[in-house]
N, C-alpha and C positions, 0 to 999 in steps of 0.2 A: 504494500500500500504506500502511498504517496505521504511522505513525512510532511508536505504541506498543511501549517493550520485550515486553510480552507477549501482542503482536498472533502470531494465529495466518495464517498467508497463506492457507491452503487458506478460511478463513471471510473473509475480506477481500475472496477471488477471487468468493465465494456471492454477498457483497454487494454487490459492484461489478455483476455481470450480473446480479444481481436475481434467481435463479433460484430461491433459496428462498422469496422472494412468489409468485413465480408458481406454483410448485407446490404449495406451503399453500392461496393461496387455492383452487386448481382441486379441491384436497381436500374444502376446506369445501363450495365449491357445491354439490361431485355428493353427497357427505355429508350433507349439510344438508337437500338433495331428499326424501330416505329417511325415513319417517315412523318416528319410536322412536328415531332418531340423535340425540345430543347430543352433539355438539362442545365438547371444551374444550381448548384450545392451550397448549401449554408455554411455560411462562415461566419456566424458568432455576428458581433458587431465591436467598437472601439474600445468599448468599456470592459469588455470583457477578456480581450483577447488582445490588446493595446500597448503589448511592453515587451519591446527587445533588445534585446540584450548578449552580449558575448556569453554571460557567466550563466546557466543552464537555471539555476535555480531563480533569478529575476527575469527569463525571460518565457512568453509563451505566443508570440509573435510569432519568430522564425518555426517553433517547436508546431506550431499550430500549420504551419507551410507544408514543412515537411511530413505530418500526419498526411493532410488532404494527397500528399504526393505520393504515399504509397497505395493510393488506389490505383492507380496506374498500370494497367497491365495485368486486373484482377478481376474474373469472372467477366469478361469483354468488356468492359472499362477503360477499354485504349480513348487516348487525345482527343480523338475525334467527334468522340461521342459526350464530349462535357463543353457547352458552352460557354459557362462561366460559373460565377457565384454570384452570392446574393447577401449582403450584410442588409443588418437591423431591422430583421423580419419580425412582424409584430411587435416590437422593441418604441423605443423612444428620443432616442439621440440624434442630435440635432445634426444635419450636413455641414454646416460653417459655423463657427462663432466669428461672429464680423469684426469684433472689437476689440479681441486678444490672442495672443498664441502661446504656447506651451511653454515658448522656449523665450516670453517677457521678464525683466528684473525689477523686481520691487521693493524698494527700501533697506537695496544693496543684498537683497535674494534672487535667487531662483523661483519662481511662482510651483517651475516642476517641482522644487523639491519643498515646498515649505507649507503648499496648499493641499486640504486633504481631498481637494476636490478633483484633481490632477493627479497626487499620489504617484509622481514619476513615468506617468501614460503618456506614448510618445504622441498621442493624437489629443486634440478635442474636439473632432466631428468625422462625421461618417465620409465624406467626400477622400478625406485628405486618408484614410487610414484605407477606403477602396482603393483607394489608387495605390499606394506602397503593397497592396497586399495582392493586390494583382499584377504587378511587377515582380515582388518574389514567387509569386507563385511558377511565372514563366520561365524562373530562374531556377525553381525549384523540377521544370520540366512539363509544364502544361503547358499546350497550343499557345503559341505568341498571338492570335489572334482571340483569346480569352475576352469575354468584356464582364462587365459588375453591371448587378440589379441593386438599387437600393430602396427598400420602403420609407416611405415618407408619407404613409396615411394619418400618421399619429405625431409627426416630430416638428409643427412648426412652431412651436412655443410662441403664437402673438400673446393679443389681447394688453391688458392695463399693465402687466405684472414684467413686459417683455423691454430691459433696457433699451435705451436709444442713443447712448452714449458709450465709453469708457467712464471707467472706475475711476475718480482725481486721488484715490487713498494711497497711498504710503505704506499700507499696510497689504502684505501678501495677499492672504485666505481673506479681507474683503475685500479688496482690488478683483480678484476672480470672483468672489460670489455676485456682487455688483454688476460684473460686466458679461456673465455669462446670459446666455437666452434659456440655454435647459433648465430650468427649476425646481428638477428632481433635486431630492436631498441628496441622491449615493448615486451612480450610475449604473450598479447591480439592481437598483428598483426596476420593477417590469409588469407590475400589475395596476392597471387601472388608476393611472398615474392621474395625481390630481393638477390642473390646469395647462395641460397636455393641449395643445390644437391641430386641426388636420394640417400637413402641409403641402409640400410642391405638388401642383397637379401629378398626376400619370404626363411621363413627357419621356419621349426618345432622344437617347445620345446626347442629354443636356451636358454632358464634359466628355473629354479625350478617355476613352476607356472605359467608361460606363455607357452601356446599354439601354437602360433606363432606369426612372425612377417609377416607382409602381405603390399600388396602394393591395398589397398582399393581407395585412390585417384588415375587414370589413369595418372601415369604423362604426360604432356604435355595439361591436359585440364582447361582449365580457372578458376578460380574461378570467377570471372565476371569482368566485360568494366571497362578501366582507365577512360572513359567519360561516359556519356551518347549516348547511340546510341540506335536510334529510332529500334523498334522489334516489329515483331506480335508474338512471344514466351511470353509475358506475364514476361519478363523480367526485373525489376527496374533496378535503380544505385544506390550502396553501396560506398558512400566517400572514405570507407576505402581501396578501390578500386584503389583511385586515391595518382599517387603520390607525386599529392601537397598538398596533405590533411594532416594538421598538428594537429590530433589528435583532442580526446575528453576524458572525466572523465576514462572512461572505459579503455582508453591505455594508460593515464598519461600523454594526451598531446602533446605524441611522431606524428612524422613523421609515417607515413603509411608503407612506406617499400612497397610499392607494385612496381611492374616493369610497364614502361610505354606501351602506343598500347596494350593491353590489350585485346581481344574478348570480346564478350558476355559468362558469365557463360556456362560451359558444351561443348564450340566452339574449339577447338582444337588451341593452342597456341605455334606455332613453337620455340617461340625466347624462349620460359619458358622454352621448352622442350631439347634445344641446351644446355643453362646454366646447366641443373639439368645434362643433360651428363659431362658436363665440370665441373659441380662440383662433382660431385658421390663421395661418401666416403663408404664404399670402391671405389676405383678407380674402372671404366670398364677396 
């Protein structure tokens, strides 16, 4: 098992028997057979998967490359049949932050290292972390002609709460909170994120190497119950759900961020679906 604090064992267990290559690739082959099929494989999104690094144990960038690259060549999973990926599928992170970047000095720091908002992630939006990550990927051996899908049903953080400026602070961690659009507390939050807005329409080839932006989460449909509520859907409850849930290792601790009344996953969620109008960036 993974000495990592916030090694999950049930994915450690996937890894160890290899059984999620195996069954991806066996996807792709019979997938890829099918004329009009285009495959694109999930890759996490910035937040998650956002840090590389020479030294094995700070990084899961490269490591996360080199995974996708052993599907290659497995159960007919050749090149040809993968046309790209796809970050921040039903996710919430934002494509640009317009008014800061990772690699700003604040009050004679590093914002990477001093804000826990950033926490040394080499990205702060989905755009910028598609495109490195579709460059290693061709490095690591996928078609040079590979493009990236990004969802952006959920990620344009408008509305009242959405800065307009930079941060004037002097001070790290609120120079970044200030001047960020994402609003989430943690950027491990993924449920039912509260003041979340739709964002970039569906639009093709909006940058060099993305394919498009697409609205793969249906907005207004749950990601699952603030409670527990009894189902014959074969349905749990995810904490991370609820919005008095005050975190674990994995989100730093933080608050959930999730909105309250909540459906069961996959139930259609009115009040979600109002806010993400009311916040749309671009505006409707």
């Amino acid at each position: 098992m993974s000495p990592r604090a916030t090694a999950t064992p049930n994915c450690d267990v996937m890894k160890q028997n290899g059984n999620y290559v195996e069954g991806i690739s066996y996807s792709i082959g019979k997938l890829g057979a099918i004329g009009n099929v285009y495959n694109y494989i999930d890759a996490g999104h910035h937040g998650w998967i956002g840090w590389g690094d020479a030294d094995p144990q700070y990084d899961n960038f490269f490591a996360a490359a080199k995974l996708f690259a052993t599907l290659l060549g497995k159960n007919g999973a050749t090149k040809d049949k993968i046309h790209g990926f796809i970050t921040n599928t039903a996710n919430f992170s934002a494509l640009e932050e317009p008014f800061w970047t990772v690699d700003d000095n604040v009050g004679g720091r590093p914002v990477k290292e001093a804000s826990k908002w950033i926490d040394w992630n080499d990205f702060n939006g989905e755009v910028g972390f598609a495109t490195a990550m579709r460059a290693e990927l061709v490095k690591q051996g996928f078609d040079s002609g590979i493009g990236m899908l990004i969802d952006t049903s959920r990620n344009g953080w408008g509305g009242p709460n959405r800065p307009t400026a930079k941060s004037t602070s002097g001070d790290p961690t609120t120079y970044v909170n200030e001047s960020r659009i994402d609003r989430r507390h943690q950027k491990g939050n993924w449920c039912n994120q509260s003041g979340a807005g739709l964002g970039e329409r569906p639009t093709a080839a909006p940058k060099p190497g993305i394919d498009a932006y697409v609205w793969i989460k249906p907005p207004g449909e749950s990601d699952g119950s603030s409670t527990q509520i009894p189902n014959d859907e074969g349905k749990g409850f995810d904490r991370m759900c609820d919005p008095t849930y005050t975190g674990n290792i994995r989100n730093g601790n933080n608050m959930s961020g999730a909105l309250a009344n909540a459906p069961l996953s996959g139930h259609w969620f009115s009040a979600q679906f109002q806010e993400l109008m009311r916040n749309a960036y671009p505006a409707l």
